[in-house]
C-alpha positions, 0 to 999 in steps of 0.5 A: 468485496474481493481485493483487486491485488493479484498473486503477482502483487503479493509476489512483489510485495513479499519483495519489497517487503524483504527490501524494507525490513527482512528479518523478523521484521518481515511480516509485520512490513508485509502485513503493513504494506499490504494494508497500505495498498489495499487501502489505496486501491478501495479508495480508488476503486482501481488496481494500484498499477493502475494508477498515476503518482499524482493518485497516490500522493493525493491519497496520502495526503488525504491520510495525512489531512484527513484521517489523521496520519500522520509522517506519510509525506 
């Protein structure tokens, strides 16, 4: 099943990566924060921009409580 994140997504995960961590750091932010979002769209079925806020501290909490995340809130 192909990702429903596009080139403009990565586009702006590379950004918000750069912001978190730079450095050397960079790819292995990146690697963690397209996971995250891939994840979350897979759970919903859905684009992440597609999304309300409610939606995704729902999911986190459901990382949290079920899956055994843990510090996600």
């Amino acid at each position: 099943m192909q990702s429903e994140l596009t080139a403009g997504s990565d586009d702006q995960v590379r950004r918000c990566a750069l912001v978190l961590g730079g450095g050397g750091a960079y790819g292995m932010i990146q690697a963690a924060y397209i996971q995250a979002v891939r994840g979350l769209a897979k759970h919903y079925h859905r684009s992440p921009d597609e999304l309300s806020e409610a939606q995704v501290r729902s999911y986190l909490l459901h990382l949290r409580d079920e899956r055994g995340v843990g510090d996600v809130l």
